[in-house]
Jmol script that loads the backbone (N, CA, C; Angstrom):
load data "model"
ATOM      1  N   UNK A   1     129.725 177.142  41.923  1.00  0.00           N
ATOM      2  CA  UNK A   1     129.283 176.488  43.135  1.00  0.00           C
ATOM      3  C   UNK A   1     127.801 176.795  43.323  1.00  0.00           C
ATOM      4  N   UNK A   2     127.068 175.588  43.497  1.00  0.00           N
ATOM      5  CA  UNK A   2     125.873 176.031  44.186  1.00  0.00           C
ATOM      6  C   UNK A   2     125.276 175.961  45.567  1.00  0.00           C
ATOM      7  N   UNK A   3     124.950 177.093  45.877  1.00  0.00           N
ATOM      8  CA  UNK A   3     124.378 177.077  47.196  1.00  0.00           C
ATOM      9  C   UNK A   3     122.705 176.679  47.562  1.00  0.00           C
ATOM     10  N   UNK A   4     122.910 175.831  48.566  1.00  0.00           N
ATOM     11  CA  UNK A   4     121.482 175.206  48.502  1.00  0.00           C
ATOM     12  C   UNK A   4     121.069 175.394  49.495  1.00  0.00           C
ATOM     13  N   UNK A   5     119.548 176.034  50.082  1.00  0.00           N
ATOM     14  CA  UNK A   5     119.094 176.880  50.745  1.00  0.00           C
ATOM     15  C   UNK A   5     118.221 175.798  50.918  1.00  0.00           C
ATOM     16  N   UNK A   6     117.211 175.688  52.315  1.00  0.00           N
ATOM     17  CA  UNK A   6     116.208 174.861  52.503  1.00  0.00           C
ATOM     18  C   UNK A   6     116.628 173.683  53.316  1.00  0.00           C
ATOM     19  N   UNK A   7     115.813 172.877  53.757  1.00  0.00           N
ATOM     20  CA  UNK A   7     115.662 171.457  54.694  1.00  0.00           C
ATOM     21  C   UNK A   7     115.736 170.675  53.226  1.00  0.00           C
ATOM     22  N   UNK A   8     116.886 169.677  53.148  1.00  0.00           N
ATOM     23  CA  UNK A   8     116.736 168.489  52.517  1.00  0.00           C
ATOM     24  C   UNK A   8     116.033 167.151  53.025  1.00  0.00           C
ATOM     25  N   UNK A   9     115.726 166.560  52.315  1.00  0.00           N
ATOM     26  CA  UNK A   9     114.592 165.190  53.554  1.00  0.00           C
ATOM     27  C   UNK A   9     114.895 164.448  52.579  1.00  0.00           C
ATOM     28  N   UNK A  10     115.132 162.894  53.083  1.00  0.00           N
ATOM     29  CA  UNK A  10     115.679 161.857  52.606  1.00  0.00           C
ATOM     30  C   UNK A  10     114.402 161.219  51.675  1.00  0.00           C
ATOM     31  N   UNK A  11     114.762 160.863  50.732  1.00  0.00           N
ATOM     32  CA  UNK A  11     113.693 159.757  50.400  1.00  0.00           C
ATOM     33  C   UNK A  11     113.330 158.638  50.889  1.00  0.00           C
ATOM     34  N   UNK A  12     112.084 158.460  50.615  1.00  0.00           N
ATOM     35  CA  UNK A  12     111.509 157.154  51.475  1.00  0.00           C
ATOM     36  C   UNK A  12     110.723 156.388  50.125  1.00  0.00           C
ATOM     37  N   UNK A  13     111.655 154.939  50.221  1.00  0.00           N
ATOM     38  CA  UNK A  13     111.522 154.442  48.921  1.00  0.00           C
ATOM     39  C   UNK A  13     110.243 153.035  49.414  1.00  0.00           C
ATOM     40  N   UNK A  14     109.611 153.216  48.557  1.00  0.00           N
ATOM     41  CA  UNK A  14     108.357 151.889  49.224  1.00  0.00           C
ATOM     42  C   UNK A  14     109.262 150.607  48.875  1.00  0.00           C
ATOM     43  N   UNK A  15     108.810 149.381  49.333  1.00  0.00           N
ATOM     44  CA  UNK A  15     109.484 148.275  49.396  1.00  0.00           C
ATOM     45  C   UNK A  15     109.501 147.786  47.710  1.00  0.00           C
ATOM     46  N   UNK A  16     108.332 148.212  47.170  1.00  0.00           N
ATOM     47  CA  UNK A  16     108.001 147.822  45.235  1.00  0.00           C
ATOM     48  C   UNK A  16     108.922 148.100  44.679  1.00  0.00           C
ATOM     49  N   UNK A  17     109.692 149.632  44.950  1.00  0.00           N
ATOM     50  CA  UNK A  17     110.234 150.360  44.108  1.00  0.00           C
ATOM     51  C   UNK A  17     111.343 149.960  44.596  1.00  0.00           C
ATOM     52  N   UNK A  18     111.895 149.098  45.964  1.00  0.00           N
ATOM     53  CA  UNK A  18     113.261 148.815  45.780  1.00  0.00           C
ATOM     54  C   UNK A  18     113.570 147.339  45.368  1.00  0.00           C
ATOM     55  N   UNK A  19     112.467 146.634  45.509  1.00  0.00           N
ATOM     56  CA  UNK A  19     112.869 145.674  44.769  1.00  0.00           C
ATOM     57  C   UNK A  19     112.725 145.492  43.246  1.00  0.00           C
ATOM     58  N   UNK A  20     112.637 146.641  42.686  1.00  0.00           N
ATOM     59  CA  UNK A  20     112.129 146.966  41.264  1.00  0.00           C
ATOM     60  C   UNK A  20     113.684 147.034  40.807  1.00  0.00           C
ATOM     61  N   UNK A  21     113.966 148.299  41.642  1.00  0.00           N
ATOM     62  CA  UNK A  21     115.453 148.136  41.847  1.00  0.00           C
ATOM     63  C   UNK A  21     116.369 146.762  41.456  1.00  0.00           C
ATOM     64  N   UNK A  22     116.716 146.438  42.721  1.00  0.00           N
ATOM     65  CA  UNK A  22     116.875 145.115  42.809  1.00  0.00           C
ATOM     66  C   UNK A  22     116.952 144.005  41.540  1.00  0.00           C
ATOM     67  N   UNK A  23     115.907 143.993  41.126  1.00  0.00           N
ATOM     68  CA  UNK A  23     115.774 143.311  39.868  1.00  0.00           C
ATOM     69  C   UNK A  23     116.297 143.959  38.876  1.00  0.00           C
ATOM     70  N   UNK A  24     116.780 145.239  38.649  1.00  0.00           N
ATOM     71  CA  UNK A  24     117.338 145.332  37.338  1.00  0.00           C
ATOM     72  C   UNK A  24     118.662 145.387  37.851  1.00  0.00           C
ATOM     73  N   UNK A  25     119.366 145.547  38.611  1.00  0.00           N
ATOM     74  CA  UNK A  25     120.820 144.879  39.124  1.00  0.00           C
ATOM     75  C   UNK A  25     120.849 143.568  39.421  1.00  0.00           C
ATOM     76  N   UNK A  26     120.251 143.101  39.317  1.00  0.00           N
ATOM     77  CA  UNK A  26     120.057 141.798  39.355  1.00  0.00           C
ATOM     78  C   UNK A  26     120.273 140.674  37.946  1.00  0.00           C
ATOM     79  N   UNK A  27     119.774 141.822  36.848  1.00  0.00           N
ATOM     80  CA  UNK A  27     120.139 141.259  35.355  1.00  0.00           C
ATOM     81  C   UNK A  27     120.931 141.054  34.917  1.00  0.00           C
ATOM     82  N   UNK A  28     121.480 139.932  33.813  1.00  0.00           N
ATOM     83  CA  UNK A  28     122.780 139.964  33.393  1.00  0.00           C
ATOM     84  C   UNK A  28     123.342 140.444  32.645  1.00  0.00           C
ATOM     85  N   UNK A  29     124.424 141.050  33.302  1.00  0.00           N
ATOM     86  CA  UNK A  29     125.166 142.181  32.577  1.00  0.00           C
ATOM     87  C   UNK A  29     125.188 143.436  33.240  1.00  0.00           C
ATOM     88  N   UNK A  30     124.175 143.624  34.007  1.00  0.00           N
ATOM     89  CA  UNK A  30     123.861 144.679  35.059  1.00  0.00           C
ATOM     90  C   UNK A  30     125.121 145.140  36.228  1.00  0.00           C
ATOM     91  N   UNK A  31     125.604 146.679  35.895  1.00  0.00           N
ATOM     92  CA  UNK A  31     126.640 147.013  36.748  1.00  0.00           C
ATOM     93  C   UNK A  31     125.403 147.424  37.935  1.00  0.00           C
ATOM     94  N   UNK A  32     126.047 147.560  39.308  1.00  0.00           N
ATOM     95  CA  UNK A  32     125.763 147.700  40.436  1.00  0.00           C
ATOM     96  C   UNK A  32     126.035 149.216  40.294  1.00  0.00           C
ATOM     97  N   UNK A  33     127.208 149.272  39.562  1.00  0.00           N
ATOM     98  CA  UNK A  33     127.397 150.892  39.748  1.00  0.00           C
ATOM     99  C   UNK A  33     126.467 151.962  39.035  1.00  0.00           C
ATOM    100  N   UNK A  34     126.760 151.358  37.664  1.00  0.00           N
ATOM    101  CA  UNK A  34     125.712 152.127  36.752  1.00  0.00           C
ATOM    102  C   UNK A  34     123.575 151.643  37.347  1.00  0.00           C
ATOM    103  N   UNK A  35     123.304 150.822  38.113  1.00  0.00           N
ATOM    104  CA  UNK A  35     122.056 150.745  38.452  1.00  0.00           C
ATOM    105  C   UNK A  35     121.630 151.935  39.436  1.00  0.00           C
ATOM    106  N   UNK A  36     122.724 151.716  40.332  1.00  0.00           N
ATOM    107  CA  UNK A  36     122.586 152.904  41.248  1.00  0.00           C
ATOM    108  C   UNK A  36     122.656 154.304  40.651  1.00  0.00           C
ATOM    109  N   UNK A  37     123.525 154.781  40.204  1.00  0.00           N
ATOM    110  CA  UNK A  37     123.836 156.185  39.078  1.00  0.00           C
ATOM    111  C   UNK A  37     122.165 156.299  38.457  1.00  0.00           C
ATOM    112  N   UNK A  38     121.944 155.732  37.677  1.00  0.00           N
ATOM    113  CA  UNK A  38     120.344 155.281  37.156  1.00  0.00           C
ATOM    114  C   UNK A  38     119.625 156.183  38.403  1.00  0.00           C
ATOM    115  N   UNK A  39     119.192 155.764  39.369  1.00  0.00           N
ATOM    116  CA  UNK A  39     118.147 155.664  40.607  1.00  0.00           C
ATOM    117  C   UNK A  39     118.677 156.416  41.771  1.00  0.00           C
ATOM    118  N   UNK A  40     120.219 157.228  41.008  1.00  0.00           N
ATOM    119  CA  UNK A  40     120.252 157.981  41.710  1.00  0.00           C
ATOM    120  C   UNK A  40     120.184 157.772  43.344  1.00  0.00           C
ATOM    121  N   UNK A  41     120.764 156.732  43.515  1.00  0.00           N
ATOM    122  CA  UNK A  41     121.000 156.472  44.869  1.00  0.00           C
ATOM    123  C   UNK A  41     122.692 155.634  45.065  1.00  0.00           C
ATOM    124  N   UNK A  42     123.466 155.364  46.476  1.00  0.00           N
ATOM    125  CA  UNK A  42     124.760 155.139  46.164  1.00  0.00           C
ATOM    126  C   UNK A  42     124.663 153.732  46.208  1.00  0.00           C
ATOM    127  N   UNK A  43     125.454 153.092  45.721  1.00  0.00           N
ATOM    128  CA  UNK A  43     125.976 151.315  45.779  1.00  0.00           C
ATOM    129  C   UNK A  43     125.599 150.885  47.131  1.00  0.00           C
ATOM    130  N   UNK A  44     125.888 151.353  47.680  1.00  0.00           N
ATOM    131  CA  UNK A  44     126.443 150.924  49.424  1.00  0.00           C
ATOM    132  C   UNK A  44     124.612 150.543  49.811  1.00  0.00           C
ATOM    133  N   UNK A  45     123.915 151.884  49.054  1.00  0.00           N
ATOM    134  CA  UNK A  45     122.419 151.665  49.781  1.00  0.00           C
ATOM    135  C   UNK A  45     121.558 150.242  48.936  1.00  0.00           C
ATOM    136  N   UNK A  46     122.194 150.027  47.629  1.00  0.00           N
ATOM    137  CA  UNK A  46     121.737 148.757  46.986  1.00  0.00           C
ATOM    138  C   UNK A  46     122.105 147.761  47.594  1.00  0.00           C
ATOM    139  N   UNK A  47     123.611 147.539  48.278  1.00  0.00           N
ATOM    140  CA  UNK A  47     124.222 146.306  48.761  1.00  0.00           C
ATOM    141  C   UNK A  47     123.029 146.090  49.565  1.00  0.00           C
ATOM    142  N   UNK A  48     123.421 147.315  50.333  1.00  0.00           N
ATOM    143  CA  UNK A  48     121.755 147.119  51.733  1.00  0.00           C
ATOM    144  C   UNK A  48     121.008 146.551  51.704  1.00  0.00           C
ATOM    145  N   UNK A  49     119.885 146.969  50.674  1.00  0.00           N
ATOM    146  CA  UNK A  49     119.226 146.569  50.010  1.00  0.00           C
ATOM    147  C   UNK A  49     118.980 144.884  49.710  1.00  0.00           C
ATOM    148  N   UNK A  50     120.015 144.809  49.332  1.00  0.00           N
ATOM    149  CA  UNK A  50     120.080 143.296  48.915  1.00  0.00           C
ATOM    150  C   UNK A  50     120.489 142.363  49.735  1.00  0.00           C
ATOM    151  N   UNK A  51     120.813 143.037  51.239  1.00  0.00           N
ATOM    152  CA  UNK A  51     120.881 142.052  52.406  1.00  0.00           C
ATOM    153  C   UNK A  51     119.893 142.223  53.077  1.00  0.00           C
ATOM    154  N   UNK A  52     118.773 143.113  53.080  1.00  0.00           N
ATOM    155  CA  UNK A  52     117.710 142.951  53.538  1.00  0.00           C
ATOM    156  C   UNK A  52     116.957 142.145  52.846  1.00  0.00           C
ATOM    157  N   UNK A  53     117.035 142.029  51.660  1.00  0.00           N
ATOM    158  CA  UNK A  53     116.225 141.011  50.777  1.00  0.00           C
ATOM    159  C   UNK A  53     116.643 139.769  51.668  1.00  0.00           C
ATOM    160  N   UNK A  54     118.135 139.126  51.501  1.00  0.00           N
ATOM    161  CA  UNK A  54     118.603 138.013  51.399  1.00  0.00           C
ATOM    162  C   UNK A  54     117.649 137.774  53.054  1.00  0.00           C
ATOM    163  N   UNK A  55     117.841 138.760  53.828  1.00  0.00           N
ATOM    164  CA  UNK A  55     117.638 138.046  55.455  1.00  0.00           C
ATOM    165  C   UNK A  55     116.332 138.413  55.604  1.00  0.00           C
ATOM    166  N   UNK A  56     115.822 138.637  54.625  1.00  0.00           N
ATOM    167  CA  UNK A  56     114.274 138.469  54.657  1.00  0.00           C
ATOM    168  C   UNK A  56     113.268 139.636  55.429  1.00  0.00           C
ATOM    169  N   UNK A  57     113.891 140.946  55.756  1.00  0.00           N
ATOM    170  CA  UNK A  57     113.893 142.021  55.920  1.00  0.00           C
ATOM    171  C   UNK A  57     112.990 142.951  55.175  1.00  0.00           C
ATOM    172  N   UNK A  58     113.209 142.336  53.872  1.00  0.00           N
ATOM    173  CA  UNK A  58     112.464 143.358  52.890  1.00  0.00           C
ATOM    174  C   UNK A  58     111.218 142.698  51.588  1.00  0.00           C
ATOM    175  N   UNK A  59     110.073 142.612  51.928  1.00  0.00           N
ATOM    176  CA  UNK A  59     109.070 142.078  51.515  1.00  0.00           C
ATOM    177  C   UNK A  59     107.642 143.172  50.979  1.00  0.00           C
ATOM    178  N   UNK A  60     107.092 143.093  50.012  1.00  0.00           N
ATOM    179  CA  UNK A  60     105.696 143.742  49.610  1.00  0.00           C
ATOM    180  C   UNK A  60     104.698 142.714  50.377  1.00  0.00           C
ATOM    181  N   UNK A  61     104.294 143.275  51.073  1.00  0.00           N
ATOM    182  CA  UNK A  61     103.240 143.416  51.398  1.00  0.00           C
ATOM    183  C   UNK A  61     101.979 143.106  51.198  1.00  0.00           C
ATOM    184  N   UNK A  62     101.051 141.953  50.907  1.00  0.00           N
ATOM    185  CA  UNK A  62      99.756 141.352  50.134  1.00  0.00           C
ATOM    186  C   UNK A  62      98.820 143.137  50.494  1.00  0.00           C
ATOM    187  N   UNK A  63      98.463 143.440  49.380  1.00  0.00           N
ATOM    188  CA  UNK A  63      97.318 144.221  50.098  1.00  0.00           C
ATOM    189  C   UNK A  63      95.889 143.413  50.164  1.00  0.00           C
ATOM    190  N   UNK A  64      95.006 143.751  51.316  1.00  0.00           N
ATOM    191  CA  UNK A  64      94.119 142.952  51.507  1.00  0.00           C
ATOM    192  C   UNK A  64      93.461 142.953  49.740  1.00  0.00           C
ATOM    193  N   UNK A  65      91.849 141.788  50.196  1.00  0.00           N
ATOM    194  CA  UNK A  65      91.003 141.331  48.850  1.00  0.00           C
ATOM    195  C   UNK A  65      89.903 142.483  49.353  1.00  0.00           C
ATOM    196  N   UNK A  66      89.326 143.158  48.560  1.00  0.00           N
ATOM    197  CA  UNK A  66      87.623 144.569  48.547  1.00  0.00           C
ATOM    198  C   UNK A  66      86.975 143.730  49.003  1.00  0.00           C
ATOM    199  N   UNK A  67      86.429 144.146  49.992  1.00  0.00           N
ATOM    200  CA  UNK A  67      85.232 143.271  50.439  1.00  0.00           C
ATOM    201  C   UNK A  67      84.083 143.595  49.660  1.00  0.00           C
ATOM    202  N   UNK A  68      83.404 143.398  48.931  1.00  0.00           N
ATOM    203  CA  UNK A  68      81.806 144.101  48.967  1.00  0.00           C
ATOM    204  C   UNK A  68      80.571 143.413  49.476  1.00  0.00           C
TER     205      UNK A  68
END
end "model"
wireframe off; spacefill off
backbone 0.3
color backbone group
């Protein structure tokens, strides 16, 4: 058994990296289960995921153009 000592803190995934996500469960042939296992995060938070996509929830962001 291990005992785990310390404050755990959730990850905070940028919107890139979950639709990066996204897209490779998204491939064909791609388990939902094994994507998540991968990224180390659970199914339930990909479904999420992918209803925030669908309802338009979850978008990158343009970063502005450098002015000089």
């Amino acid at each position: 058994m291990e005992i785990i000592t310390g404050v755990e803190r959730r990850r905070r995934w940028r919107a890139e990296d979950k639709l990066r996500v996204l897209a490779e469960a998204a491939q064909p042939g791609a388990r939902t289960s094994e994507v998540a296992r991968r990224h180390d995060i659970s199914r339930g938070l990909l479904w999420y995921w992918r209803r925030q996509l669908r309802q338009g929830q979850l978008r990158v962001h343009d970063a502005p153009e450098p002015m000089f």
